[in-house]
C-alpha positions in Angstrom: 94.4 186.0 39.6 92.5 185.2 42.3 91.5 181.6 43.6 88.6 181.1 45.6 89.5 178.8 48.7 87.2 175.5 49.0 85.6 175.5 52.3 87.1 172.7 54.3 83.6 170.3 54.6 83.9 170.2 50.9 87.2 169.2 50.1 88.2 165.7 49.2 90.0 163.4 51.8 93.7 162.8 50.8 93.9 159.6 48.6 95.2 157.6 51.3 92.1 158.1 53.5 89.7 157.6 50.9 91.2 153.9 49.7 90.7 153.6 53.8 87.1 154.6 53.9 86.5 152.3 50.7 88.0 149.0 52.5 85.9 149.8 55.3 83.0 150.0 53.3 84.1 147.3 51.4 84.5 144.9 54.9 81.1 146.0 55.7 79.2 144.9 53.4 81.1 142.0 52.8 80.0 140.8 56.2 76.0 142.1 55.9 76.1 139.8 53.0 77.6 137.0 54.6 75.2 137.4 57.5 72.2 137.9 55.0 73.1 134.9 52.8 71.7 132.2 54.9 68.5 133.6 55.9 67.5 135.3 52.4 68.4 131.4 51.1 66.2 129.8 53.5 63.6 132.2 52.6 63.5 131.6 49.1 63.8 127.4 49.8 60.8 127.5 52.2 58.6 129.4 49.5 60.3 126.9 46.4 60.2 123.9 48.5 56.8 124.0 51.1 57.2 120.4 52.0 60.0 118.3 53.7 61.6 115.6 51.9 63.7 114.5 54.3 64.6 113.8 58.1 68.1 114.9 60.1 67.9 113.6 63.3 70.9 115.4 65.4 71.7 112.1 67.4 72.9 111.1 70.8 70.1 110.6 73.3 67.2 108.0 71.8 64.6 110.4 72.6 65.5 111.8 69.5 65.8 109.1 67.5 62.3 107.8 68.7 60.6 111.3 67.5 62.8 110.9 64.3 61.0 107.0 64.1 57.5 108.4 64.7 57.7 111.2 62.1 59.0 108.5 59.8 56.6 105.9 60.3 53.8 108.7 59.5 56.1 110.0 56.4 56.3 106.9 54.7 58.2 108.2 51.9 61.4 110.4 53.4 64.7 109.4 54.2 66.4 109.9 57.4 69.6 110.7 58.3 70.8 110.3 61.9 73.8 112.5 62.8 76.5 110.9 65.0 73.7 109.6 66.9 73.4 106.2 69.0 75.1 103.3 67.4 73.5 100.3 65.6 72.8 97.7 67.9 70.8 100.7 69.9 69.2 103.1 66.6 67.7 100.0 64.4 65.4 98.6 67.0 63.7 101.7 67.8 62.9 102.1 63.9 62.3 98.5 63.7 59.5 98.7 66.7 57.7 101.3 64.5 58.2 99.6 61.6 60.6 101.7 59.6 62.4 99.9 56.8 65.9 100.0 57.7 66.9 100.9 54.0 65.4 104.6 54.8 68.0 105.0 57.0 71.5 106.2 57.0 73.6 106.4 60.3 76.4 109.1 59.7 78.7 109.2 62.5 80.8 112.0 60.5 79.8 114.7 63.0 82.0 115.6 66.2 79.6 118.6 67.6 76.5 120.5 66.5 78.3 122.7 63.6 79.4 119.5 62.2 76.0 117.9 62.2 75.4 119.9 59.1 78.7 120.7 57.7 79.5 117.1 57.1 76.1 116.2 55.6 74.8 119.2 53.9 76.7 118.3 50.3 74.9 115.1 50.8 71.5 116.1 50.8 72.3 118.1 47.6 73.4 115.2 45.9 70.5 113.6 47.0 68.2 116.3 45.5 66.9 117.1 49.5 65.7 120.6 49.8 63.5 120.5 52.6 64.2 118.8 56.0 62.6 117.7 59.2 65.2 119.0 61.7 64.4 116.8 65.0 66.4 117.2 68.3 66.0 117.8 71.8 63.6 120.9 72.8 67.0 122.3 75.0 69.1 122.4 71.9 66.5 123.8 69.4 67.7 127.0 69.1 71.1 126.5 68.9 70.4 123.8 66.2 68.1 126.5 64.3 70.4 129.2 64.5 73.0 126.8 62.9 70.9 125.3 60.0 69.9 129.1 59.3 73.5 129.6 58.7 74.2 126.1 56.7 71.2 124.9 55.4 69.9 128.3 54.3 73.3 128.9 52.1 72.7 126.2 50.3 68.9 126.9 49.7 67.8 123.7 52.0 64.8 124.9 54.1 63.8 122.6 57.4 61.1 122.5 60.1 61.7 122.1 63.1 60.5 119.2 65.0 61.4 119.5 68.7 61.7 116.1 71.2 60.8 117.0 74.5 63.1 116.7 77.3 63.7 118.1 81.1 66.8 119.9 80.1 66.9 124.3 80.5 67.2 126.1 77.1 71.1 125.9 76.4 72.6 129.6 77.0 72.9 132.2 74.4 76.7 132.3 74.2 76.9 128.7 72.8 74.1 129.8 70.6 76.0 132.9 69.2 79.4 131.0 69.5 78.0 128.4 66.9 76.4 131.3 64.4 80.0 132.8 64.6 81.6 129.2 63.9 79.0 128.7 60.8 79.8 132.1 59.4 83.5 131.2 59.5 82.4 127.9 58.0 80.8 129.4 55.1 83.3 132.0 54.3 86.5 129.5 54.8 85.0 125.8 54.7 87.1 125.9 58.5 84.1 124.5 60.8 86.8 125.3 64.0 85.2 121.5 65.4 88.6 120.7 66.8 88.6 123.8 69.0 84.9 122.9 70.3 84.4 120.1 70.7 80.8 119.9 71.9 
């Protein structure tokens, strides 16, 4: 009897090969929805959640801190958190000069670097019910901040604006930008935030 060959573009792959393909695809699209996760996040906050209801300060040069004190003073009813940012006996008076209660403020001196700035507080600001944030720090380190908070904030739906704090500093360079999405990503896939291998 006679068997009609199948032309070779229409043959299945071996099983081997197609298991292959199917991880492959599977890797893929595992990593356009890690990549994706944040930002579609952030969208939806931002449309849920219009205003802020609360101010992160990413601290260590008072500059920042007194942009942080000015933005409180004219939002009398948000909290601030400042991230590993001056100590005490230098952070208080520049509220105090404004006249920001001191019980709006938290000092959390969690945070070793700029990936840890969020990882260490974002669980508190859900507990806290925050879904929108002020995100105030220095002009040069905007986008690097940004591109984090995208990553961090976004997965856990908390939307921010961002409130620059000018400064004479050049624009930080787009590897420590892309080094810190990468470091976010692993952060939200492993809960690893790699802060003891960068340290800055």
């Amino acid at each position: 009897m006679f068997v009609p060959s199948i032309p070779r573009g229409l043959r299945r792959p071996p099983l081997g090969q197609r298991r292959q393909r199917f991880c492959w695809y599977l890797l893929a699209s595992s990593l356009c929805l890690l990549l994706l996760y944040g930002p579609l996040n952030l969208a939806i906050a931002h449309l849920l959640w219009p205003q802020p209801d609360g101010i992160l300060v990413l601290g260590g040069q008072p500059h920042r801190e007194a942009v942080a004190a000015r933005l409180a003073r004219s939002q009398t009813d948000l909290h601030v958190w400042s991230s590993s940012g001056l100590g005490p006996e230098q952070a208080y008076p520049i509220f105090d000069a404004l006249g920001v209660g001191r019980e709006r403020i938290t000092l959390d001196y969690q945070a070793v670097d700029t990936v840890t700035n969020f990882t260490t507080l974002v669980k508190t600001f859900n507990q806290y019910r925050v879904h929108h944030l002020y995100l105030v720090t220095s002009d040069y380190h905007m986008p690097r901040a940004r591109a984090i908070a995208t990553v961090i904030l976004g997965s856990h739906r908390i939307a921010f604006t961002p409130v620059a704090a000018a400064s004479s500093r050049p624009a930080e360079s787009p590897f420590r930008v892309g080094r810190d999405m990468v470091r976010s990503w692993i952060w939200l896939a492993t809960g690893w935030s790699g802060a003891a291998a960068h340290n800055v």
